[in-house]
Backbone as JSON, one array per atom type, in Angstrom:
{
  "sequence": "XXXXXXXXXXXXXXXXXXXXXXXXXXXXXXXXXXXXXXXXXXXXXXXXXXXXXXXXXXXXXXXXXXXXXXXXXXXXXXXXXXXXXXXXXXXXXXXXXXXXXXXXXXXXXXXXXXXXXXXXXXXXXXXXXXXXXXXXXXXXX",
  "N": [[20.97, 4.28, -0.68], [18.53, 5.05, 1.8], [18.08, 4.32, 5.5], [15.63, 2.25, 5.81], [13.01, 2.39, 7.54], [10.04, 2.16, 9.4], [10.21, 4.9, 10.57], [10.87, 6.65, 9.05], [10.58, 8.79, 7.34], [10.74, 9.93, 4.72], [9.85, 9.63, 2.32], [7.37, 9.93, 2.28], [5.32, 11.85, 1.39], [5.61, 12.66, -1.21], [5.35, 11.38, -4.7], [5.34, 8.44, -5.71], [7.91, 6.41, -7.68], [7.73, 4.26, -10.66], [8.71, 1.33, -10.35], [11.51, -0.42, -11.91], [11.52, -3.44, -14.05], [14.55, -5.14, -13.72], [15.51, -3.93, -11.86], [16.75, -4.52, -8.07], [14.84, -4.84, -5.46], [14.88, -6.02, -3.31], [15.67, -5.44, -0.77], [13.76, -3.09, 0.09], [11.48, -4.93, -0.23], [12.22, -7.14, 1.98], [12.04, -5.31, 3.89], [9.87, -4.31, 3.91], [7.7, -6.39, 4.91], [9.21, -7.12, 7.31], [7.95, -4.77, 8.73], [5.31, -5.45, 8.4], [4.9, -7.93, 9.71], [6.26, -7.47, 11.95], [4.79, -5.4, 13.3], [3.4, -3.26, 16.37], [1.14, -2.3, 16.16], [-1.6, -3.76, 14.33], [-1.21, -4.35, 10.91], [-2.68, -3.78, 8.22], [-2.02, -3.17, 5.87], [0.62, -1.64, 3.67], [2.64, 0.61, 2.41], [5.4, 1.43, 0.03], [6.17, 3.77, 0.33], [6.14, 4.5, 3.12], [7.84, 3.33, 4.49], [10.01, 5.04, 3.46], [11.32, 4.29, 1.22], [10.86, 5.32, -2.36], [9.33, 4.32, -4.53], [6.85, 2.05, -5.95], [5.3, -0.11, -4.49], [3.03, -2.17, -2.77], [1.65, -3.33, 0.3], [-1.06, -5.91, 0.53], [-2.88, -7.24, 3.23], [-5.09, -8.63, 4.69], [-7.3, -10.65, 6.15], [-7.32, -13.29, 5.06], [-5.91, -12.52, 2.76], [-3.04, -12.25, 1.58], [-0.88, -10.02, -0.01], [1.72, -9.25, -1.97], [2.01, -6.27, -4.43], [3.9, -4.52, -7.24], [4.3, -1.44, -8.89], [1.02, -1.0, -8.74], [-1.68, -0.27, -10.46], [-4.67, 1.08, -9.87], [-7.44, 0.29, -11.74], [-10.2, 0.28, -12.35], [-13.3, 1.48, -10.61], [-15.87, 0.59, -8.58], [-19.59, 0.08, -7.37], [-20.14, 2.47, -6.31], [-19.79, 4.75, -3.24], [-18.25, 4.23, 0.28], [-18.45, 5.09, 3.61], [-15.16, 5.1, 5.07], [-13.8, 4.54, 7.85], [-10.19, 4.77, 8.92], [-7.1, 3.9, 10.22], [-3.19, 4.63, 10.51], [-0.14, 3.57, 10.04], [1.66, 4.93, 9.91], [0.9, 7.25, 11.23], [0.1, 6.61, 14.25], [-2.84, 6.19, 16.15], [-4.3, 8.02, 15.04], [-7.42, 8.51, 13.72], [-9.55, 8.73, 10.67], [-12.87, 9.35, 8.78], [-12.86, 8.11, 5.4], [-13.99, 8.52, 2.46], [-14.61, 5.71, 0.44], [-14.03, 3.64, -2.38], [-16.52, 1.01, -3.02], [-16.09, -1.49, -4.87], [-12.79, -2.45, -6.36], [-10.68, -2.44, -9.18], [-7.57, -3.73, -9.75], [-4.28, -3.71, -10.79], [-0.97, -4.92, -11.92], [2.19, -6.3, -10.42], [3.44, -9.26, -9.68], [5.66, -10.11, -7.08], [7.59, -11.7, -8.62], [7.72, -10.66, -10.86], [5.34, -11.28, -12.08], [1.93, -11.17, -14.6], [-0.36, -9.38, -12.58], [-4.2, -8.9, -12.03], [-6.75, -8.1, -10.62], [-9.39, -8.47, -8.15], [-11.11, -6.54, -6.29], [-13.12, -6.19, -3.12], [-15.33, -4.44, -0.51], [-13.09, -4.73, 2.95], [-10.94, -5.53, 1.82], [-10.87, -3.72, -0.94], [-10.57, -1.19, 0.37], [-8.31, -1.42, 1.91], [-6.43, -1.6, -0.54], [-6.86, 0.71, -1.54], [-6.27, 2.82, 0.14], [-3.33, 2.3, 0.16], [-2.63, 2.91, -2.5], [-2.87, 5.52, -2.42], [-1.17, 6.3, -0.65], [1.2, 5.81, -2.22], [0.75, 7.89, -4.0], [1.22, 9.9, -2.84], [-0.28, 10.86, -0.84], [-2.01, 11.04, 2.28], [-3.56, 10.13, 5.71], [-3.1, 11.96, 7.47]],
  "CA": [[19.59, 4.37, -0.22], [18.2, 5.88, 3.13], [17.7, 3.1, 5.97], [14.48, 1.55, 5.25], [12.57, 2.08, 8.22], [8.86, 3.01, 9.65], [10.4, 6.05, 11.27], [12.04, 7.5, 7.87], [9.03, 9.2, 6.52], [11.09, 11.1, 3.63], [8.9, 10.14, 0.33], [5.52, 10.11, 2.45], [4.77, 12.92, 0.64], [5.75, 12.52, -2.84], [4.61, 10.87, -5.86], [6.38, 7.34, -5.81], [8.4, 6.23, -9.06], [7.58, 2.95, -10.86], [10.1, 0.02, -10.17], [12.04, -1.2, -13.35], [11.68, -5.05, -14.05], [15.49, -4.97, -13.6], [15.74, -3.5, -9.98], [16.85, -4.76, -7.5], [14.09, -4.46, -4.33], [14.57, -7.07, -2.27], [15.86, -4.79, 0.44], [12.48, -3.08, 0.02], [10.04, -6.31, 0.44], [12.29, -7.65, 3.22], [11.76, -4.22, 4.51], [8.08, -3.99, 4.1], [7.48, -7.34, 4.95], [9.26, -7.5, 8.37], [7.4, -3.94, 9.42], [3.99, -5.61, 8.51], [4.93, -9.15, 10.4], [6.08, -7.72, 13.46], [4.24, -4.0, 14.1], [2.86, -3.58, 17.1], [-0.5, -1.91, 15.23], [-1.94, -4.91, 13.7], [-0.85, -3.76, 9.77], [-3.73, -4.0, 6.84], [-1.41, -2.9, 4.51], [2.43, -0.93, 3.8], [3.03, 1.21, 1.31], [6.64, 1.38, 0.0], [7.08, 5.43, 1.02], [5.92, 4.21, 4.5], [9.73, 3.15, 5.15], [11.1, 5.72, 3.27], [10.93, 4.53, -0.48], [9.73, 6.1, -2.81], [8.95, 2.99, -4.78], [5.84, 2.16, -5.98], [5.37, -1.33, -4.06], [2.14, -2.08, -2.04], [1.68, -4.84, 0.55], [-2.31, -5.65, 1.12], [-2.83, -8.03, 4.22], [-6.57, -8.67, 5.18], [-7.7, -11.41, 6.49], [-6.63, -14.91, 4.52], [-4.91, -12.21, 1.75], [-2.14, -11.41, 1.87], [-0.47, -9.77, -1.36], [2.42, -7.91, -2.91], [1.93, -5.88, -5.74], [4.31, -3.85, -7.24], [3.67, -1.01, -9.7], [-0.01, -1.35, -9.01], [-2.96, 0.86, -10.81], [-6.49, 1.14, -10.13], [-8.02, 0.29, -13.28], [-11.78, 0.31, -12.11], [-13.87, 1.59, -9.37], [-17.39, 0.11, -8.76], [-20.48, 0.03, -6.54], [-20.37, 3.36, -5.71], [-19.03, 4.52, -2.21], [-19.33, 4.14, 1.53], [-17.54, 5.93, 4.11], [-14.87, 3.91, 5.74], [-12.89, 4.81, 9.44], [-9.15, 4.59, 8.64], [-6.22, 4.45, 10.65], [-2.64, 4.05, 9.16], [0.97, 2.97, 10.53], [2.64, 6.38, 10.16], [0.26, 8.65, 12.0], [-0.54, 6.55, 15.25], [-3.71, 7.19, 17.4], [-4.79, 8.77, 14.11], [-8.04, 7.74, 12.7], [-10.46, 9.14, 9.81], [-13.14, 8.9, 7.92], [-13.11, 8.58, 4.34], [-15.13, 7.81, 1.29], [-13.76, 4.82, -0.56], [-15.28, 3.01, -3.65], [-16.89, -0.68, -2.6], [-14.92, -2.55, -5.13], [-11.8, -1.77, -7.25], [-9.95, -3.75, -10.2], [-5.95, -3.66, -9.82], [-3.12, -4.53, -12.13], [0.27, -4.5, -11.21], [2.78, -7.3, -10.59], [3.6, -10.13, -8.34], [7.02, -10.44, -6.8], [8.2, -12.69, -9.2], [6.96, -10.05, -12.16], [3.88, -12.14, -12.84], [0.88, -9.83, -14.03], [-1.76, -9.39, -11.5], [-5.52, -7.94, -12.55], [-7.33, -8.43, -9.25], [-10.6, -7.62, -8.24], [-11.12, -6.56, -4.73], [-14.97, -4.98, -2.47], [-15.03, -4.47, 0.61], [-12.08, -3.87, 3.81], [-9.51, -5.44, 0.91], [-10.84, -2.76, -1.36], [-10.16, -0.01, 0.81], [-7.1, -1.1, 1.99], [-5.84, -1.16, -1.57], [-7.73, 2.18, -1.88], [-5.44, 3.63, 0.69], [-1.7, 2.03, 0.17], [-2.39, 3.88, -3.2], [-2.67, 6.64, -2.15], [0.34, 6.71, -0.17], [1.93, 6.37, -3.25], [0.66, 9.52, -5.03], [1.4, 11.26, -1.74], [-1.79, 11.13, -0.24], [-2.27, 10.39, 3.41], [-4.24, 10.9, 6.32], [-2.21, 13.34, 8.46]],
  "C": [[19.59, 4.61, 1.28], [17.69, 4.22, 3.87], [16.58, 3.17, 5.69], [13.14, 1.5, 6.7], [10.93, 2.86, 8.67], [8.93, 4.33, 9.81], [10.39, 6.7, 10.01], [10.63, 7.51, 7.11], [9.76, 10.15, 4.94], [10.4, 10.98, 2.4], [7.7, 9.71, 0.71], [4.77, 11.13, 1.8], [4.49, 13.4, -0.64], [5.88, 11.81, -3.52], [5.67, 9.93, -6.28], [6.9, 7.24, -7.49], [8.29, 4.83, -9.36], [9.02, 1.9, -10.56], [10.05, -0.62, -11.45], [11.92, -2.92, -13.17], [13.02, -5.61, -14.02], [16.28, -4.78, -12.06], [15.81, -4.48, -9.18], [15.97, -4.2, -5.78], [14.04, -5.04, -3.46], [14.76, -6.61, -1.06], [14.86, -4.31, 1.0], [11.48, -4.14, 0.57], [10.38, -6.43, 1.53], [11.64, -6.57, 4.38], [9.89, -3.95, 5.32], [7.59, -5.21, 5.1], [7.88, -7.67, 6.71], [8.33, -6.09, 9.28], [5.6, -4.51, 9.56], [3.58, -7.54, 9.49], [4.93, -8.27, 11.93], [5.36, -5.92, 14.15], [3.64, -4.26, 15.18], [1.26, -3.07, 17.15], [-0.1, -2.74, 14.28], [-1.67, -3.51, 11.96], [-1.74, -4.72, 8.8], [-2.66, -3.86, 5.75], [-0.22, -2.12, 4.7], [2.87, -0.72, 2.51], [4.84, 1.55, 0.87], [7.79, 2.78, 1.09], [7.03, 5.33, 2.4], [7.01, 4.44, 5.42], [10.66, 3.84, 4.41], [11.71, 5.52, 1.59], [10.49, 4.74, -1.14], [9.31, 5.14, -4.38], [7.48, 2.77, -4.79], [5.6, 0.43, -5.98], [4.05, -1.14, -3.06], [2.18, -4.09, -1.07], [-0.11, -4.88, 1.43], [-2.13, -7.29, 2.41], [-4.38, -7.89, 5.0], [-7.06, -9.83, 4.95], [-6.88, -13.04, 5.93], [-5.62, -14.0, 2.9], [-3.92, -11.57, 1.82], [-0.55, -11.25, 0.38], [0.6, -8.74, -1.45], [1.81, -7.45, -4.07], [2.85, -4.29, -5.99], [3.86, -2.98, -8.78], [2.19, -0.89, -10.1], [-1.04, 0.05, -9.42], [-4.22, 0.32, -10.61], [-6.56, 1.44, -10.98], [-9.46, 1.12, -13.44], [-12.08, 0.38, -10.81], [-15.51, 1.42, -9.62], [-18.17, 0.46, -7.2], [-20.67, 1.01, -5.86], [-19.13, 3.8, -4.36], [-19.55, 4.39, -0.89], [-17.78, 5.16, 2.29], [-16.25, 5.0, 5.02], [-13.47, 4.96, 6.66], [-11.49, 4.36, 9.19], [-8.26, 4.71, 9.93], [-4.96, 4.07, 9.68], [-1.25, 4.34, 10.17], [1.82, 4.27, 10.66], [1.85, 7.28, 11.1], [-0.61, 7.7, 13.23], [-1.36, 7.02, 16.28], [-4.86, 7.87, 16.32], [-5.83, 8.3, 13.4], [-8.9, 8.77, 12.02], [-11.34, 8.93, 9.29], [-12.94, 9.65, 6.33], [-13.75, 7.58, 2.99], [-14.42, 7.11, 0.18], [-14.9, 4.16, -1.17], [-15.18, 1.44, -3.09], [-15.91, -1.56, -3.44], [-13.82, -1.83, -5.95], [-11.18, -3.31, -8.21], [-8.68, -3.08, -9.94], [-5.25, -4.32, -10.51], [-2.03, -4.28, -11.52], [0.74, -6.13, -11.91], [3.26, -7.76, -9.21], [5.06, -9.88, -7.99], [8.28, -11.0, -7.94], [8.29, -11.91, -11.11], [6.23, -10.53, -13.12], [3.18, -11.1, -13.07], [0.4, -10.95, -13.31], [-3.06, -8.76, -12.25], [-6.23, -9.01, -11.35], [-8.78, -7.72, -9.02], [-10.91, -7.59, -6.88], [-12.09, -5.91, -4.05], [-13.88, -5.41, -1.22], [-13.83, -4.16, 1.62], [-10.87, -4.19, 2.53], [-9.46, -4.39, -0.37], [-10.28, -1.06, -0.6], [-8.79, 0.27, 1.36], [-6.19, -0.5, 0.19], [-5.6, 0.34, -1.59], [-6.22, 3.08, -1.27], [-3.63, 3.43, 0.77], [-1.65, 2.93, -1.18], [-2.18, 4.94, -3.3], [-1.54, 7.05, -1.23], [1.65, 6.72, -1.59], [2.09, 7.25, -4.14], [1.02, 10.24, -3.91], [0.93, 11.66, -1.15], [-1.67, 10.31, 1.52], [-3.26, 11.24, 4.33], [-4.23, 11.72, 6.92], [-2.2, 14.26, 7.8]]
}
């Protein structure tokens, strides 16, 4: 595997692959986990391809939540949308708007490969909104 780091943008672009209940990722979390402790842009969230895996691992971080979920799908999108001002850890300086749905339902799995089915409005909806989309390949740059 490729070092693990913010810089190493190689699967920002393409369409992450689920993680086996078998795998070994811990290199991954630690990975994610120390880029979203110590960035020096406060970090909402860290998508696996962020650092270069192409791993379909999300880490949401807003306010008192702060969540892994690996393998996660938007199930459900509610309340319509609003427009919401983005920036995002790979493309510093870089902000956007874009039109995210008020709440979302998510499934996935915890660390530990607990399910999850989560229900999330508001900035923890949109973060979701957007670590997903780094995993289909989607970003703001």
């Amino acid at each position: 595997m490729s070092e693990l780091s913010l810089n190493n943008r190689t699967a920002l672009h393409k369409k992450s692959e689920d993680v086996e209940k078998d795998e070994d990722i811990s290199k991954i979390l630690q990975a994610m986990h120390k880029v979203v402790r110590t960035s020096e842009i406060p970090a909402l969230g860290l998508a696996a391809p962020q650092i270069g895996s192409s791993k379909r691992i999300i880490i949401v971080k807003v306010g008192s939540l702060f969540k892994t979920i690996i393998n996660p799908v938007i199930t459900k999108r509610k309340l319509g949308m609003v427009k919401s001002k983005e920036g995002c850890l790979s493309y510093p300086g870089l902000f956007k708007t874009i039109k995210r749905y008020k709440m979302v339902y998510v499934e996935g799995f915890d660390e530990n490969w607990k399910p999850l089915r989560l229900k999330h409005r508001g900035m923890d909806s949109y973060v979701i909104q957007h670590e997903v989309d780094h995993l289909n390949g989607i970003t703001i740059g």
